[in-house]
Rosetta silent file (secondary structure, phi, psi, omega in degrees, C-alpha in Angstrom):
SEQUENCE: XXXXXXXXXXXXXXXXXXXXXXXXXXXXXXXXXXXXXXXXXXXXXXXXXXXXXXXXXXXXXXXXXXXXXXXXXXXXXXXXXXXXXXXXXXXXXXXXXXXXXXXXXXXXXXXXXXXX
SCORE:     score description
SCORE:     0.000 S_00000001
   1 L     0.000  -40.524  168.898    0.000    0.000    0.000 S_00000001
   2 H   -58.225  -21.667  174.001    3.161    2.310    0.827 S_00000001
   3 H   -96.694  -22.342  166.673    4.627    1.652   -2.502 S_00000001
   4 H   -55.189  -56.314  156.317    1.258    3.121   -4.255 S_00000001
   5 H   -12.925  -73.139 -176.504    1.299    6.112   -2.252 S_00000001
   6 H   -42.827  -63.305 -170.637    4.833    6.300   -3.373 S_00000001
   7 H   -69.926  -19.963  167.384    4.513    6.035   -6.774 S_00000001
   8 H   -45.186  -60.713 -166.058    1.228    8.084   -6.783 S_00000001
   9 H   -69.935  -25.608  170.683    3.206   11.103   -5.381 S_00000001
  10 H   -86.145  -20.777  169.271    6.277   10.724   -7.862 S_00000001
  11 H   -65.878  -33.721  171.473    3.889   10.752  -10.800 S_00000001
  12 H   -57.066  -78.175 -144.996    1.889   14.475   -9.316 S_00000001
  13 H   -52.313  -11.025 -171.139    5.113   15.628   -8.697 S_00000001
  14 H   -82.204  -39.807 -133.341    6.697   14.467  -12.347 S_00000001
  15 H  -119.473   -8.823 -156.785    3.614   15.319  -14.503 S_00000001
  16 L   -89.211  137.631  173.040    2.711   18.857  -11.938 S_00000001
  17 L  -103.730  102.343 -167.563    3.876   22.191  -14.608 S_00000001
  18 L   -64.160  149.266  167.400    5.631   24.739  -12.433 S_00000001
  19 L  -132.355  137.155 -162.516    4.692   28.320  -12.857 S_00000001
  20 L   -93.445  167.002 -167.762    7.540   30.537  -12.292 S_00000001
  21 L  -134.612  166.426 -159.953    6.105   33.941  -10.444 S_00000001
  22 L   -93.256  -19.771  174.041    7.947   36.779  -10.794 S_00000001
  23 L    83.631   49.643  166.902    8.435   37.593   -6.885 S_00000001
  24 L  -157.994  140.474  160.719    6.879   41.085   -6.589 S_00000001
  25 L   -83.188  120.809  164.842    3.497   42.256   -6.047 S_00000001
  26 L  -123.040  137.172  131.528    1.787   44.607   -8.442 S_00000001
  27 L   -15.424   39.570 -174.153   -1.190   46.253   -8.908 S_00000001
  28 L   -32.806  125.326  161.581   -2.582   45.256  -12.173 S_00000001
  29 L   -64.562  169.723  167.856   -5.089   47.412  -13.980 S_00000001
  30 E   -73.445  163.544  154.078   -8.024   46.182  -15.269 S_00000001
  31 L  -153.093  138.701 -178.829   -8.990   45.190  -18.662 S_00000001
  32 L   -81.695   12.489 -150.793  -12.447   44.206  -20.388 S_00000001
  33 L  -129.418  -36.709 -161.554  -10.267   42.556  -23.106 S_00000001
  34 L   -70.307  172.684 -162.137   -8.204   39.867  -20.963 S_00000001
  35 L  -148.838  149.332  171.365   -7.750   36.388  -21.730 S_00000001
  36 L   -76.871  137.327 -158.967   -6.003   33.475  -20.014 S_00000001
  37 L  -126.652 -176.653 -147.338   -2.916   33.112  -21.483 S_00000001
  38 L   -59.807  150.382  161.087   -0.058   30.074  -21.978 S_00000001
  39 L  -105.180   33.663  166.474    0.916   29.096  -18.000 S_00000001
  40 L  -114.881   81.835  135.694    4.623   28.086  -19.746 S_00000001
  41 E   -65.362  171.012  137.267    6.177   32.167  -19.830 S_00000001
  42 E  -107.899   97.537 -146.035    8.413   34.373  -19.198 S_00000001
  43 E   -91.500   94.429  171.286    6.702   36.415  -16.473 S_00000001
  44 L   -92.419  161.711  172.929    8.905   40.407  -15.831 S_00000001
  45 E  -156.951  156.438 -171.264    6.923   42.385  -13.590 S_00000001
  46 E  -140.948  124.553  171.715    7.433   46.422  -12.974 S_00000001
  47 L   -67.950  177.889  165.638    7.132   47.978   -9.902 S_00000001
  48 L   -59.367  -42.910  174.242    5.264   51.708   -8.811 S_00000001
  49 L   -75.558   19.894  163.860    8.867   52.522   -8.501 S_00000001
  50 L    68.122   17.920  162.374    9.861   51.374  -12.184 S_00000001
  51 L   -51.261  133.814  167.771   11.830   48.414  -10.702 S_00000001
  52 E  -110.243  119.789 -148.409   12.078   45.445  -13.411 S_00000001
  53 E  -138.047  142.005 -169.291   12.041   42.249  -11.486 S_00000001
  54 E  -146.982  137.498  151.372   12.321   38.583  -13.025 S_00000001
  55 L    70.997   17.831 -155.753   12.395   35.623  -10.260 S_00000001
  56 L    82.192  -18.981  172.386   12.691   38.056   -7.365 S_00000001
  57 E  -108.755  156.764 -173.095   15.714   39.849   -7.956 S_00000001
  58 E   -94.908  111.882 -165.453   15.720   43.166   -9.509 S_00000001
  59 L   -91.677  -33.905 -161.318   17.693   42.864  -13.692 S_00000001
  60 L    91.286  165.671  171.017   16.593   46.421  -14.962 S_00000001
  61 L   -93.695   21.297  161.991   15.411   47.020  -18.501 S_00000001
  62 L   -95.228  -33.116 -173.427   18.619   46.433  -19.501 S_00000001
  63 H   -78.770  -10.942  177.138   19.015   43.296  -18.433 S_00000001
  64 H   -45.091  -33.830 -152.248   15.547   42.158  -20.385 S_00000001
  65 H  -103.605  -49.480  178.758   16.874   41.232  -23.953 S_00000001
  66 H   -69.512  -38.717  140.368   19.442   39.231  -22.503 S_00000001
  67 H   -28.143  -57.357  174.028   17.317   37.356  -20.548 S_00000001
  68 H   -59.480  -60.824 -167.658   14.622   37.059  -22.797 S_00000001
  69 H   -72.421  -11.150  157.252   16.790   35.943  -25.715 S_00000001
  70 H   -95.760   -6.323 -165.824   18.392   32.803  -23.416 S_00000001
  71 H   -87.981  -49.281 -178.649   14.991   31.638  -22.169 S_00000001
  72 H   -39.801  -25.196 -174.534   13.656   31.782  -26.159 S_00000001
  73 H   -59.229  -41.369  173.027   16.732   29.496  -26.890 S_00000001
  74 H   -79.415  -19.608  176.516   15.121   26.575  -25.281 S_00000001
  75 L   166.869  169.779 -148.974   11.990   26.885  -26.671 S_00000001
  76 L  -102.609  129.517 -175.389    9.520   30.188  -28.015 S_00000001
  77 L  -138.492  149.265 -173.533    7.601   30.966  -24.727 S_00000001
  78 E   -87.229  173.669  163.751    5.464   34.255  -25.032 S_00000001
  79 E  -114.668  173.325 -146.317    6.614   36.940  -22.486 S_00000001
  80 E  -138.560  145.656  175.322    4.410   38.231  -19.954 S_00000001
  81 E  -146.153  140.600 -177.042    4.966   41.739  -18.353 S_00000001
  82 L  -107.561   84.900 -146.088    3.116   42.273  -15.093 S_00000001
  83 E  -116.710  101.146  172.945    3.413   46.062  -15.019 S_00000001
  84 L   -44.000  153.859  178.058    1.839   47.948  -11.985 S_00000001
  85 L   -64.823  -47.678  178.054   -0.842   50.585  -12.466 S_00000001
  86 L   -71.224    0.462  166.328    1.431   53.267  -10.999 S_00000001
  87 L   -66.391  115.123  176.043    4.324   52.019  -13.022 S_00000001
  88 L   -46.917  130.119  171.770    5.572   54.725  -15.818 S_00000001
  89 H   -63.983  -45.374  174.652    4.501   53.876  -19.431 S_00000001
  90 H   -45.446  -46.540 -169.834    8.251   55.161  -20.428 S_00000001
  91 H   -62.339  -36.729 -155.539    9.650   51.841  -18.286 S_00000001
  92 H   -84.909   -8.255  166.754    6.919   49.532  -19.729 S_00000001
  93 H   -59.435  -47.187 -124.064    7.914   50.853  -23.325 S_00000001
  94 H  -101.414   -5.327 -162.241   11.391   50.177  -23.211 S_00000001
  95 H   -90.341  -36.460  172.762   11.032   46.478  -21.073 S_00000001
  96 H   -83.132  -12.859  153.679    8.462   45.648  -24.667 S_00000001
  97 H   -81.957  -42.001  164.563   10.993   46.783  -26.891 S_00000001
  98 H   -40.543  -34.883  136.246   13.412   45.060  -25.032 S_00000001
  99 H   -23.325  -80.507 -177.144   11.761   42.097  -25.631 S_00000001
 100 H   -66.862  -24.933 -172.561   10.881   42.288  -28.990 S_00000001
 101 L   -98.485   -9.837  177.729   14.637   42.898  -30.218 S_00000001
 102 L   -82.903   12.462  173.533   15.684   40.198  -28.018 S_00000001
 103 L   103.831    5.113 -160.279   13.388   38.130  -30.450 S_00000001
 104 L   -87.483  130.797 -171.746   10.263   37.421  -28.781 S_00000001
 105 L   -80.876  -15.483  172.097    7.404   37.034  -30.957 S_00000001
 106 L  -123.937  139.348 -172.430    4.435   37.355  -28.407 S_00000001
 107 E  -150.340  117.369  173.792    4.925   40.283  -25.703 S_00000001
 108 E  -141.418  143.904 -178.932    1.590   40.838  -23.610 S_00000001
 109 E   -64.184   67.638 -163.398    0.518   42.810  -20.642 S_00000001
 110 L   -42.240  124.250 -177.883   -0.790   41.282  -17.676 S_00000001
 111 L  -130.014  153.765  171.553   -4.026   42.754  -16.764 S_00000001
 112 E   -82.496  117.239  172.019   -7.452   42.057  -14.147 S_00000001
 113 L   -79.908  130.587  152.665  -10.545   41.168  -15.607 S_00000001
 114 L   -26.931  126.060 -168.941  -13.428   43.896  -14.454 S_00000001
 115 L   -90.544   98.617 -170.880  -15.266   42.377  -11.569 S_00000001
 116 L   -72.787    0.000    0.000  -19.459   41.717  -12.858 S_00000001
């Protein structure tokens, strides 16, 4: 009975699809437009303070395209930018261009669906 268990729990944990989180809390805006998107990403998130944060540590928008362009190596994952509402639109430009020249073909905005 102890060996089912067993093997129950290494198949969940084999077969379970991690979702990496970006390790900061933001403030999303809303949108009447979102959609659930791929849970395999690359998830940046931008602070009120225009911090650019990937896995909990803080890269900059410099550090995006290089980033971006080794995770894309292994396979074409869209990227995901979590951008706070009080987060400047200059930072959230240059982290989606940063992207896009580092090669990524889907670049989307995390947003809250409106509450009915």
């Amino acid at each position: 009975m102890l060996d089912c268990v067993f093997i129950l729990l290494i198949f969940f944990i084999v077969t379970t699809t991690f979702v990496e989180e970006t390790g900061v809390e933001v403030d999303k805006p809303q949108a009447a437009s979102s959609v659930q998107l791929e849970k395999t990403s690359i998830l940046i998130a931008i602070t009120a303070k225009g911090e650019v944060v990937y896995g909990g540590r803080e890269i900059g928008a410099g550090g995006v395209q290089t980033l971006v362009k080794r995770m894309i190596q292994k396979e074409d994952v869209p990227v995901i930018i979590q951008a706070d509402r009080e987060a400047a639109a200059g930072v959230l430009v240059r982290v989606i261009d940063e992207a896009k020249l580092a090669g990524a073909t889907k670049v989307s905005i995390a947003s809250l669906k409106p509450r009915a």
